[in-house]
VEXKEDO-872285 format. One line per 5 residues: number of its first residue (from 1); their letters; for each residue x, y, z of C-alpha. Coordinates in steps of 0.02 Angstrom, whole numbers, always signed. Example, Ala and Ser with C-alpha at 12.3 -4.5 7.8 and 13.67 -1.06 7.14 Angstrom:
<nodes>
1	as	+615 -225 +390 | +684 -53 +357
</nodes>
This chain:
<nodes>
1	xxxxx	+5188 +5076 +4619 | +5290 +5228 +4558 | +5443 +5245 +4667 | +5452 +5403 +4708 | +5264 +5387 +4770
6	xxxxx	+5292 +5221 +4880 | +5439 +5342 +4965 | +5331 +5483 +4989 | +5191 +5364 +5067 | +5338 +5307 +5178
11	xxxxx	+5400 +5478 +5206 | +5215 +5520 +5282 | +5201 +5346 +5380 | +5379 +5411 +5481 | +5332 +5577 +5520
16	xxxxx	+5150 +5495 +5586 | +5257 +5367 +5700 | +5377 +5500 +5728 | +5315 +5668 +5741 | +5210 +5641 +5914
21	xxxxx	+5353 +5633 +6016 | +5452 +5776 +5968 | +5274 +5884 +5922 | +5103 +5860 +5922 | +5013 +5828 +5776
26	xxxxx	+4817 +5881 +5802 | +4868 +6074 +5789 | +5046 +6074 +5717 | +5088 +6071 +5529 | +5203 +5974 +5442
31	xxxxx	+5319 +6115 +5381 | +5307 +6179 +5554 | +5420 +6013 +5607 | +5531 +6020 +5476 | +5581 +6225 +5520
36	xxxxx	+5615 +6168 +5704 | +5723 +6040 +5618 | +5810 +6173 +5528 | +5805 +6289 +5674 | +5883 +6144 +5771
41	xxxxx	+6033 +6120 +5643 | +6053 +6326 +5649 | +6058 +6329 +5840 | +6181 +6190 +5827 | +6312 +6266 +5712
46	xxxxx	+6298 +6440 +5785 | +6328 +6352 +5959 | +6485 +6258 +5886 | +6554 +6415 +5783 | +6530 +6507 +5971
51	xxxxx	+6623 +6371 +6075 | +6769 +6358 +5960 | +6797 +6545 +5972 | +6781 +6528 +6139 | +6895 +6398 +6164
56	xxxxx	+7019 +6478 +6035 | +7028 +6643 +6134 | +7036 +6552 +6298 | +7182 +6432 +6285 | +7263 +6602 +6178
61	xxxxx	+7259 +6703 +6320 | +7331 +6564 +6448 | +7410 +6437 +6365 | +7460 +6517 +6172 | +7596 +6396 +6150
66	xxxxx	+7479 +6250 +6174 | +7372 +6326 +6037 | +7523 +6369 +5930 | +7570 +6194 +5948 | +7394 +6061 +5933
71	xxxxx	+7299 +6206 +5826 | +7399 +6268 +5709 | +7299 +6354 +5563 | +7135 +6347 +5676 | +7115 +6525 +5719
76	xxxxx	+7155 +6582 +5563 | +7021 +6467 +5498 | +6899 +6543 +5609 | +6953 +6738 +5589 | +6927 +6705 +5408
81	xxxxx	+6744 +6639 +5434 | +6700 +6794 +5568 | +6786 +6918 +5436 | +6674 +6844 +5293 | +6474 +6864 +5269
86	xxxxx	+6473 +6680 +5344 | +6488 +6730 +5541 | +6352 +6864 +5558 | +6248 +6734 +5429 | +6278 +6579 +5532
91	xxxxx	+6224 +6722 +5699 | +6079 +6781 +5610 | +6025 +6596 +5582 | +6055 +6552 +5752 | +5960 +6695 +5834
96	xxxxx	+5817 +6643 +5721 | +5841 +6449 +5762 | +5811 +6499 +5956 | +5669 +6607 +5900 | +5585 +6457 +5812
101	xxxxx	+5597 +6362 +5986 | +5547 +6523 +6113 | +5391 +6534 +5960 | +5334 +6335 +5999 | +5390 +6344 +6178
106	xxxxx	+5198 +6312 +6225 | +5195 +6148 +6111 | +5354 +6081 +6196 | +5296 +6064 +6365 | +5261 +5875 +6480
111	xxxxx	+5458 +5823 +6414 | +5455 +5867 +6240 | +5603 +5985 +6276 | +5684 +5843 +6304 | +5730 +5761 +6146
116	xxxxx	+5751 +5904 +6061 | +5894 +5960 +6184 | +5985 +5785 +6155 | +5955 +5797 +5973 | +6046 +5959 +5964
121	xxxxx	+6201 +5887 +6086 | +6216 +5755 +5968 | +6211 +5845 +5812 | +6343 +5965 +5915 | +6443 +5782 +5936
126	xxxxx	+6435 +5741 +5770 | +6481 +5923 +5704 | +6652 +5918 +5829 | +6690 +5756 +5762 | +6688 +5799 +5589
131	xxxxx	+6785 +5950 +5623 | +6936 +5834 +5702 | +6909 +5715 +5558 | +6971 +5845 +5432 | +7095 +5894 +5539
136	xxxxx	+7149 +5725 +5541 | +7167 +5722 +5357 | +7286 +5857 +5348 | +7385 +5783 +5496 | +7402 +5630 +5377
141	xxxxx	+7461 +5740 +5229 | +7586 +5817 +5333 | +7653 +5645 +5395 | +7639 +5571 +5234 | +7767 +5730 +5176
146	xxxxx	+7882 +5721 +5315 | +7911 +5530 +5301 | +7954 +5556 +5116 | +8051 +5714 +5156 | +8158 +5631 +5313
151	xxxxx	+8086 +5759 +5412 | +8098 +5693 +5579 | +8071 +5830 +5714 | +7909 +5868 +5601 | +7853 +5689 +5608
156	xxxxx	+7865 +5681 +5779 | +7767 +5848 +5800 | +7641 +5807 +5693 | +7611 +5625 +5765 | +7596 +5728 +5965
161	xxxxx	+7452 +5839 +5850 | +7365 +5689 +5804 | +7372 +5583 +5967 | +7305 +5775 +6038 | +7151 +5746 +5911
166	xxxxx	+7128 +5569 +5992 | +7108 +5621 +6144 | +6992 +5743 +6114 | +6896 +5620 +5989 | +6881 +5461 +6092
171	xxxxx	+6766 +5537 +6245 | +6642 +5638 +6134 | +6636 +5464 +6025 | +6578 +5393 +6208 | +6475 +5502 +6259
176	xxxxx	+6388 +5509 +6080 | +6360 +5298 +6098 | +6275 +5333 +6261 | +6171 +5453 +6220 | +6092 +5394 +6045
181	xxxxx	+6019 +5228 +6131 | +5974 +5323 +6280 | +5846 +5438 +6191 | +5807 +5292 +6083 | +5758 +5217 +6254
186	xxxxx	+5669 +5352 +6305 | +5564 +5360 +6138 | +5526 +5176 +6144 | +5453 +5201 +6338 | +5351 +5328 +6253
191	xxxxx	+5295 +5268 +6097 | +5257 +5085 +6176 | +5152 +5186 +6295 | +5075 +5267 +6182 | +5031 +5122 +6047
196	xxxxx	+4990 +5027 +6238 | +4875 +5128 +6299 | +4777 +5162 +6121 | +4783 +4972 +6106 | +4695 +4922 +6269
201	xxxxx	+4570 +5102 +6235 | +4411 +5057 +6123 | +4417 +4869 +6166 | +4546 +4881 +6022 | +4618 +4722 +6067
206	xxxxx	+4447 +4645 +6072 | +4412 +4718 +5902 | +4576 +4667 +5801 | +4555 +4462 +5830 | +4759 +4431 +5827
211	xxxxx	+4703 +4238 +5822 | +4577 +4228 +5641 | +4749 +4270 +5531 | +4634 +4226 +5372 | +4545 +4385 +5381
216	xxxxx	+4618 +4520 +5489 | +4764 +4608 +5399 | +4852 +4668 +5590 | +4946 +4501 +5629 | +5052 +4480 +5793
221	xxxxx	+5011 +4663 +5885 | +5105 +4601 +6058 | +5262 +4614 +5912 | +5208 +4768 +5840 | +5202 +4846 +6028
226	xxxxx	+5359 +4782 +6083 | +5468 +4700 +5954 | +5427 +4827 +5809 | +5424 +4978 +5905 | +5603 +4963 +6005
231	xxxxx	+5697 +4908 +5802 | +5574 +5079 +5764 | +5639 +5194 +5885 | +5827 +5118 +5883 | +5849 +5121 +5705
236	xxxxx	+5760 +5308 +5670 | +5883 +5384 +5794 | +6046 +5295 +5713 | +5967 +5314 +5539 | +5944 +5483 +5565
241	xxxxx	+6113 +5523 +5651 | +6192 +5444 +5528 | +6089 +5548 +5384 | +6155 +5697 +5478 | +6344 +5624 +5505
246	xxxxx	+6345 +5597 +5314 | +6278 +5783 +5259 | +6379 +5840 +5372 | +6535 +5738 +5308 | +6489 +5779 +5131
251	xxxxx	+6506 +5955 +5172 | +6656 +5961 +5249 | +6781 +5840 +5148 | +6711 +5900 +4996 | +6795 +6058 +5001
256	xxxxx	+6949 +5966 +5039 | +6932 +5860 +4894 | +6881 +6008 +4785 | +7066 +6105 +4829 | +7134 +5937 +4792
261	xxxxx	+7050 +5919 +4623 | +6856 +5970 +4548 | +6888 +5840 +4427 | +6896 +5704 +4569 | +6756 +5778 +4645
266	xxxxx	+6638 +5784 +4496 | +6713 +5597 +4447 | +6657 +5547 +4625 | +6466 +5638 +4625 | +6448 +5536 +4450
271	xxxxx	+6497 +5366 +4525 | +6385 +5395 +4684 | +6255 +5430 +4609 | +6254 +5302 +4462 | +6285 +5175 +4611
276	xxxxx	+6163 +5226 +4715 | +6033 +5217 +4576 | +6092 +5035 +4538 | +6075 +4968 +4717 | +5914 +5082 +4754
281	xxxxx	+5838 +4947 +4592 | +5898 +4799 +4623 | +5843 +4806 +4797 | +5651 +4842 +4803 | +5604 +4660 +4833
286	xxxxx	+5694 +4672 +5009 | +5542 +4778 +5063 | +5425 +4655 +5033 | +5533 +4530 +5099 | +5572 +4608 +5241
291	xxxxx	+5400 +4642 +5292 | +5342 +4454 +5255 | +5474 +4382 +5362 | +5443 +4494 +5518 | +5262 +4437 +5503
296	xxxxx	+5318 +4259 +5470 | +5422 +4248 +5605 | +5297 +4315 +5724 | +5174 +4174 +5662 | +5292 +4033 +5720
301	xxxxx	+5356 +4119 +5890 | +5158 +4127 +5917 | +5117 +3942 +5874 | +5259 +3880 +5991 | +5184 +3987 +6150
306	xxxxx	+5013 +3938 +6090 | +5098 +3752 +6133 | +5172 +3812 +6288 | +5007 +3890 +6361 | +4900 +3707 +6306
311	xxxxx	+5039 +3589 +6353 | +4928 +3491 +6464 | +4791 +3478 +6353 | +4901 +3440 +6219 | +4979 +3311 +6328
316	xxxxx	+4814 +3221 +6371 | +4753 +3206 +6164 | +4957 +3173 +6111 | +4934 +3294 +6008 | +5114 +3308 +5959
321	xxxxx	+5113 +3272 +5780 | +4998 +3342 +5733 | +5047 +3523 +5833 | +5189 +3481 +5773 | +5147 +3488 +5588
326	xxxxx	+5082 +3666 +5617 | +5228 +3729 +5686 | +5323 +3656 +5562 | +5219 +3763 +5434 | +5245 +3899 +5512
331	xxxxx	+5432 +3872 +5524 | +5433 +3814 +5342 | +5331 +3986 +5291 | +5487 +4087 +5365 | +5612 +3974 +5294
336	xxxxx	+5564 +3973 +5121 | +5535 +4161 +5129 | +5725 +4207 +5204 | +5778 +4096 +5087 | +5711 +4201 +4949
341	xxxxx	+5779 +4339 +5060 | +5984 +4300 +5063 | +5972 +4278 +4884 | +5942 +4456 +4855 | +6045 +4506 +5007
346	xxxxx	+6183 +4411 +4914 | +6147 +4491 +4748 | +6137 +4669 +4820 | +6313 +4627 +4916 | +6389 +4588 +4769
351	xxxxx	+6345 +4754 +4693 | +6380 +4821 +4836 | +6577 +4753 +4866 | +6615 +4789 +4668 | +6558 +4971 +4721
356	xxxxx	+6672 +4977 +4853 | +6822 +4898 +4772 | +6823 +4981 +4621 | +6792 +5155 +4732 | +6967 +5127 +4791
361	xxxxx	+7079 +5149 +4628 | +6968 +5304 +4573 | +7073 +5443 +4688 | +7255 +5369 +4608 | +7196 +5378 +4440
366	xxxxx	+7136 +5524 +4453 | +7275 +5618 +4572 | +7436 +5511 +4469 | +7407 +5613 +4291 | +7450 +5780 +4412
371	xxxxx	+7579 +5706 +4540 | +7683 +5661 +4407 | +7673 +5834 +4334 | +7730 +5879 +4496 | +7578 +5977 +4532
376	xxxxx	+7573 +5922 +4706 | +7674 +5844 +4848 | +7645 +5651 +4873 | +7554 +5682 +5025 | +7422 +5734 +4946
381	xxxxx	+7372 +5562 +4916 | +7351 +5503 +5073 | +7225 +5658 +5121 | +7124 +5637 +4930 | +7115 +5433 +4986
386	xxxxx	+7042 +5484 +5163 | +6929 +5643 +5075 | +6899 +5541 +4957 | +6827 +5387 +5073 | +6742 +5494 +5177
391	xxxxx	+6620 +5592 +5032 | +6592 +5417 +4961 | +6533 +5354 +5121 | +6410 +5501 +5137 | +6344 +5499 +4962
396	xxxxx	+6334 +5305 +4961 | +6222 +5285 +5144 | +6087 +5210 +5040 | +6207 +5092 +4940 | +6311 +5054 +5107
401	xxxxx	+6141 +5028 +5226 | +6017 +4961 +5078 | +5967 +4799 +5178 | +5952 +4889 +5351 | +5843 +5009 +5266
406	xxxxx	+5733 +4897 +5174 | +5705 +4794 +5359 | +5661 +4973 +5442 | +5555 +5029 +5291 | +5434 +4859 +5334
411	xxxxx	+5459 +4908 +5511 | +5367 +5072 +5491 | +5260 +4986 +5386 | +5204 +4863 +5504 | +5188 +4993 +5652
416	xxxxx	+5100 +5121 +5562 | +4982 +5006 +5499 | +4952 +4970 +5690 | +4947 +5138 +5746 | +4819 +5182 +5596
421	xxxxx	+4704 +5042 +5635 | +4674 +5052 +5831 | +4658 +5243 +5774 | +4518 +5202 +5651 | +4450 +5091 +5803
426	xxxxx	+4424 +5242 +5933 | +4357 +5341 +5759 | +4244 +5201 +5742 | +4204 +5156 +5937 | +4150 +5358 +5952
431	xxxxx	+4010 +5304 +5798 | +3964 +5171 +5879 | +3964 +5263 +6062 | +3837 +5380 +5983 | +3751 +5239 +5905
436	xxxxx	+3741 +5144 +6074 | +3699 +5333 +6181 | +3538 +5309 +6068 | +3493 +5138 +6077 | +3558 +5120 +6272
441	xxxxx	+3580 +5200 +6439 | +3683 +5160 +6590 | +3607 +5291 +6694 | +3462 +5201 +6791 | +3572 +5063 +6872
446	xxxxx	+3413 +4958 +6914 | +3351 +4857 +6762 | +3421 +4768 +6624 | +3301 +4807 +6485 | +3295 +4753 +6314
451	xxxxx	+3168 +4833 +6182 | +3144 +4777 +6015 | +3296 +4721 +5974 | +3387 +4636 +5812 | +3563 +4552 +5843
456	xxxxx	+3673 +4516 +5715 | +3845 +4478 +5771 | +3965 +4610 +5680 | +4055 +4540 +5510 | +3898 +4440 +5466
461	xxxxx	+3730 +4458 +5416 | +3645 +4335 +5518 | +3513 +4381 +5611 | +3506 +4284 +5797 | +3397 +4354 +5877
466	xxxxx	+3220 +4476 +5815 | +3138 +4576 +5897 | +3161 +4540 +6081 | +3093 +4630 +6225 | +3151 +4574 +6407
471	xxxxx	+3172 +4648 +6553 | +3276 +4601 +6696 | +3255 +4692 +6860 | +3348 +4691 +7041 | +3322 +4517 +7130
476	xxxxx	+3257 +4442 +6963 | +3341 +4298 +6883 | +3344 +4247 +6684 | +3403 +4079 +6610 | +3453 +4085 +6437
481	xxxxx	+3445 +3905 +6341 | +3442 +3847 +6152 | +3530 +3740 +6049 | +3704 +3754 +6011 | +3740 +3915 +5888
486	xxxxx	+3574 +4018 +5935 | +3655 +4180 +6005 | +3639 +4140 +6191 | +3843 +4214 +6221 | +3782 +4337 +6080
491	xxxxx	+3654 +4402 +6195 | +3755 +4416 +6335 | +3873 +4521 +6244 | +3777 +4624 +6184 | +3675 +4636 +6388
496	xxxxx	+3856 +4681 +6435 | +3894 +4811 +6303 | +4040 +4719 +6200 | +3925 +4729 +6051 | +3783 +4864 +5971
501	xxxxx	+3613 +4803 +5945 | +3562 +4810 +5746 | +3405 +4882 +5808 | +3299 +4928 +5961 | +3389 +4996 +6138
506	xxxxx	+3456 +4904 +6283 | +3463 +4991 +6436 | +3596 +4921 +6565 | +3662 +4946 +6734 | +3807 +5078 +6761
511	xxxxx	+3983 +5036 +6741 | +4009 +4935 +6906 | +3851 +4886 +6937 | +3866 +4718 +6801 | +3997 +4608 +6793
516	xxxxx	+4029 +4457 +6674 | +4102 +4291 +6707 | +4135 +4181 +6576 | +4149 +4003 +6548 | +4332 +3995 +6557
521	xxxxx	+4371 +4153 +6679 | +4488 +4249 +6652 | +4674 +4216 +6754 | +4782 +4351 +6742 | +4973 +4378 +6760
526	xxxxx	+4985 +4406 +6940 | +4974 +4362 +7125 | +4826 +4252 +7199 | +4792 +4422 +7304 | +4773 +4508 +7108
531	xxxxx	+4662 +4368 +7036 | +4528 +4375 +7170 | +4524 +4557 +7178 | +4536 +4603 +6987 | +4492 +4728 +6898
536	xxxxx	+4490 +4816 +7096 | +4634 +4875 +7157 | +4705 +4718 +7271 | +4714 +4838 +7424 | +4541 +4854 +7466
541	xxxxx	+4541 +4676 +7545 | +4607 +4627 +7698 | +4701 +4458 +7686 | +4555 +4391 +7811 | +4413 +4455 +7693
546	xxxxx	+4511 +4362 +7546 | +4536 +4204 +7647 | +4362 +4202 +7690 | +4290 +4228 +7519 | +4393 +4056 +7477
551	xxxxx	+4322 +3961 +7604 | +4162 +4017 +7547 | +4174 +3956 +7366 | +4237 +3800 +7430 | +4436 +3825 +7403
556	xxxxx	+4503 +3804 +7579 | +4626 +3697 +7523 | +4702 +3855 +7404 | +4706 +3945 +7559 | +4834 +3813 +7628
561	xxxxx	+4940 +3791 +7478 | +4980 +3947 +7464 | +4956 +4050 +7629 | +5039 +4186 +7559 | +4925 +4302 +7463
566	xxxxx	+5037 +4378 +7355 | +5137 +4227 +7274 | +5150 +4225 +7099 | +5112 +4076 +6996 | +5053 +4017 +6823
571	xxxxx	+4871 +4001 +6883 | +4785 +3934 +6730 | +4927 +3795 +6698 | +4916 +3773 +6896 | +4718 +3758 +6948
576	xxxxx	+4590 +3644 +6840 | +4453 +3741 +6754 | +4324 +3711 +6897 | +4448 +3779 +7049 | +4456 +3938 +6909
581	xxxxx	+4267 +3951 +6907 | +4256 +3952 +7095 | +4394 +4051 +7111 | +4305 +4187 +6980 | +4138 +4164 +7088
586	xxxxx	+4242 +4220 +7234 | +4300 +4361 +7133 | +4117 +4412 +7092 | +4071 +4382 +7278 | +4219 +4561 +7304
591	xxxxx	+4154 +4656 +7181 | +4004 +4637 +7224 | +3892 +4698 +7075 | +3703 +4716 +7068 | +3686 +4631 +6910
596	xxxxx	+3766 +4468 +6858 | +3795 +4391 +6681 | +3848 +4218 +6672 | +3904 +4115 +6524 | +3895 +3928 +6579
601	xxxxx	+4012 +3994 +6736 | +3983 +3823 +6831 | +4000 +3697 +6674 | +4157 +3617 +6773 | +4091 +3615 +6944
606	xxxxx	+3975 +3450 +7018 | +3782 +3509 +7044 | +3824 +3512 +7250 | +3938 +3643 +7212 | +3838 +3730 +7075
611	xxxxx	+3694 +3750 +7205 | +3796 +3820 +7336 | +3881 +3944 +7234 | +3701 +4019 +7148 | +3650 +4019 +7332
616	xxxxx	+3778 +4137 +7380 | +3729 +4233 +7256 | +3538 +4239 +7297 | +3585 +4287 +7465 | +3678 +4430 +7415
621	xxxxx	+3521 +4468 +7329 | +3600 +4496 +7142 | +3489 +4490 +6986 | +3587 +4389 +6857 | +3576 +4315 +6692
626	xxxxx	+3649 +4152 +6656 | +3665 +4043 +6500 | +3675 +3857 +6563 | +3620 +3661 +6480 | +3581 +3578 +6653
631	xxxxx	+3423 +3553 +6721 | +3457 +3594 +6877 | +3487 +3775 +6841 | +3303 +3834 +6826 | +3287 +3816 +7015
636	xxxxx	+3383 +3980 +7035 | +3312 +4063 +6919 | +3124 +4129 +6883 | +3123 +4182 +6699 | +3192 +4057 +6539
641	xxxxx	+3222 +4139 +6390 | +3225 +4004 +6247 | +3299 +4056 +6088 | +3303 +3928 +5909 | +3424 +4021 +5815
646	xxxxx	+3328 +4073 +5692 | +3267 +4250 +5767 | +3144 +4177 +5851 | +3114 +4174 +6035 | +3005 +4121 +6188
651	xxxxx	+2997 +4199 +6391 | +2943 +4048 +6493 | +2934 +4010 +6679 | +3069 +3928 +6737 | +2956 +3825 +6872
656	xxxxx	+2947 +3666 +6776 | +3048 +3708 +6628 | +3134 +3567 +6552 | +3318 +3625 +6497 | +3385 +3449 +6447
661	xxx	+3299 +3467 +6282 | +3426 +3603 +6229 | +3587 +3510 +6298
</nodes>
């Protein structure tokens, strides 16, 4: 790919990621970011060019001896700039910068003032401290001088100057570490929010499959969401101050180094660039690498919780070698690929330290040719040396920060390919909303119905099911049975809505009215009061309502393990898989639903208990539709619906129905 296309395409992933939180995007342009970013840089220097005067003509008028002393030069400096076109330009631009923000004060409402406003004191940081570093660098010209001229009284003066600059420099260096990673907190809290919320909208994280990795190109979202958006947010806000500490720095030390010498300038733009070219080419495999070894990395922290969350079953197959094996693939993967990495990284460091080391003789030989022509005083190379450092640092950011870059350019990478993709889901979940507002309705709340309907499971082509008209009303009961393969937990996805018919309608219950249990229910991170009340908020129950709904499903003895309701405990490594059926049966029995779907939610539980838990349900009077392999099942149920897995299918009674044919 051309480069300067791949850094455009980058260019437009960051202001995607970034944009939101500063702006919104749906009905703001892109230029109309970039002039507030302008505007913010005008209000800034206008602010700074305000408070010096301020602070000039304040300690003149009660302490001018202080001033005299600590400033010396300073208010000259600034007379010069207010008796020049510069001071009524840099008012005019700052009168127009707080026009910009009164103009898009309607888009910067719900907090986005607030990043904006740190921005701008950290950009006024950044602006003071450069201003005290070139002060510095003529307090080191003048000590330089009066050391070689024996000038002690001036030493001394000059050395109380510079400890003055130190303490003025050391608190607004604190305060500017505190408040970079505080708005990069503040971003992250946002921005994982945001990606949070869009993730669990759309059944996104039902649609992106984080588990088949040959086929879905978003790998590892729980890293995207946490891992990749915190080095995101972090690394924009120091990348970007430091973007702005370098102009800023280029700026100002380049007119120092230009009344030094324009040849040493002009010798210094030609090696900068020329370097930064160099490293900028040898270094566009660390993308790539970069990117790989985040994903890599993600794949073996994965497999190593995916051990931790089967241990038990692992245990009981000693499975260890060969889980073991896969890890070890996975760790191999990211091994060989940093390996490949810290080559590079070691190639581009090389580059990088004969940049640096060479960098250093280039101010003598160019300064000696005119101190020894007694041009200028010998302190003039200690303040070309620090100049000199200080515009190579700026121009070389890229050459200096190559490998940090490269990591944050697969970082955006990786999270805008999130953000993109759960976007294209709600695009596509509205389609298939309209596609499912035609071919369903959740309006009636008393029927599941089912009319000519084709299902073929999404990704394929197979066909499971043609055809098929059922009907389920309240108090009626359907048994779903066929061989392994046939659609039967198709069908009930698509009776609960996870999944569009290819053809015909289904008309369902309203949201509420049908609940699903699965097979293996669902446990989630949370207190025993959470599990039996989810997804309903756990204060609707009384702690005797809860108790009794576990005696009812037959787990007393749950009740006095753990009489307190709201412990927390690792509930699937903790109860077998039939106390977590029960368990999600007493969860049903609190919700409460009309209509039931069941998916073989009693496969771990002896027929006793089976029949005692369908029973509650039948005298709670709920309609539900369960997929099941034991014969004992059809005695709750009225209605069988046989399926071959071919399309075709058959509604039988259940009175009499044998099911062990399909087991």
């Amino acid at each position: 790919m051309n480069p300067l296309k791949a850094l455009r395409g980058q260019l437009a992933k960051l202001q995607r990621l970034a944009q939101p939180y500063f702006l919104p995007v749906d009905d703001t342009k892109s230029w109309q970011f970039l002039l507030l970013v302008v505007a913010l840089l005008a209000v800034v220097v206008g602010s700074t060019l305000l408070l010096l005067t301020g602070v000039l003509a304040l300690t003149g008028a009660v302490i001018p001896e202080l001033r005299s002393r600590f400033l010396p030069g300073v208010p000259e400096q600034v007379a010069a700039i207010w008796n020049s076109p510069i001071g009524p330009l840099v008012m005019v631009l700052l009168a127009g910068g707080l026009g910009c923000f009164v103009a898009f004060r309607g888009k910067l409402r719900h907090g986005r003032w607030l990043p904006w406003l740190l921005m701008a004191v950290i950009t006024l940081l950044i602006l003071v401290i450069n201003g005290i570093n070139v002060g510095i660098s003529y307090v080191a010209r003048n000590i330089e001088n009066a050391l070689v001229g024996y000038k002690a009284e001036e030493f001394w003066k000059i050395v109380a100057i510079y400890a003055f600059c130190l303490v003025i420099a050391l608190p607004i260096r604190a305060i500017q570490s505190y408040l970079i990673p505080k708005l990069g907190l503040l971003w992250r809290e946002w921005l994982s929010g945001r990606l949070l919320s869009r993730y669990l909208s759309n059944r996104a994280y039902y649609v992106l499959n984080p588990n088949d990795e040959s086929i879905e190109e978003i790998d590892n979202p729980d890293q995207r969401i946490s891992q990749d958006a915190a080095s995101f947010t972090g690394t924009s806000l120091s990348v970007t101050v430091e973007i702005i500490s370098a102009l800023l720095t280029f700026v100002s030390f380049i007119i120092v180094l230009w009344t030094i010498s324009d040849k040493l300038a002009l010798v210094l733009l030609v090696y900068s660039v020329g370097g930064t070219g160099l490293i900028v080419f040898a270094s566009r495999k660390l993308v790539n690498l970069n990117y790989q070894q985040l994903k890599l990395e993600a794949d073996f922290r994965y497999g190593l919780v995916h051990i931790r969350d089967n241990a038990e079953s692992i245990a009981f197959y000693r499975g260890e070698q060969q889980e073991g094996r896969e890890a070890g693939r996975r760790l191999e993967g990211a091994i060989r690929n940093y390996d490949r990495l810290i080559i590079w990284e070691a190639l581009i460091s090389v580059i990088q330290r004969s940049y640096d080391y060479f960098s250093r003789f280039l101010p003598w030989l160019v300064i000696a040719p005119i101190y020894f022509a007694k041009d200028v005083d010998f302190g003039v190379f200690g303040q070309a040396s620090i100049a000199f450092s200080q515009v190579l640092f700026s121009v070389s950011y890229i050459v200096n920060n190559i490998d940090r870059l490269a990591a944050f350019s697969a970082s955006i990478s990786r999270l805008e390919g999130f953000q993109g993709k759960v976007d294209s889901i709600g695009i596509e979940a509205a389609a298939l909303e309209a596609q499912l507002a035609a071919t369903s309705t959740g309006s009636s709340g008393n029927s599941i119905l089912v009319s000519h309907v084709d299902l073929v499971p999404p990704r394929t082509n197979r066909t499971l099911i043609r055809d098929l008209s059922v009907e389920v009303n309240l108090h009626q009961r359907l048994l779903v049975v066929g061989p392994s393969g046939c659609g039967k937990t198709s069908f009930l996805r698509m009776v609960s809505g996870l999944w569009p018919p290819a053809a015909g309608r289904v008309e369902r219950p309203s949201e509420g009215d049908l609940l699903f249990i699965p097979q293996k229910p669902y446990m989630l991170l949370g207190s025993l009061r959470e599990q039996l009340c989810y997804p309903l908020q756990p204060d609707r129950f009384s702690d005797e309502q809860l108790r009794h709904v576990l005696e009812q499903v037959r787990l007393p003895e749950l009740v006095g393990r753990y009489p307190d309701l709201d412990i927390i405990q690792d509930w699937p490594r903790l109860l077998s898989l039939g106390e977590q059926q029960r368990l999600a049966f007493a969860r049903l029995l609190l919700n409460s639903p009309s209509f039931v779907v069941l998916d073989e939610a009693t496969s771990a539980l002896d027929v006793a208990t089976e029949r005692h838990l369908y029973s509650l349900l039948a005298d709670r009077e709920m309609a539900f539709v369960s997929v099941g392999h034991r014969p004992t099942l059809t005695a709750f149920h009225d209605t069988v619906l046989e399926l071959d897995g071919s399309g075709n299918w058959r509604l039988l009674p259940a009175a009499g129905y044998d099911v062990g044919r399909h087991a």
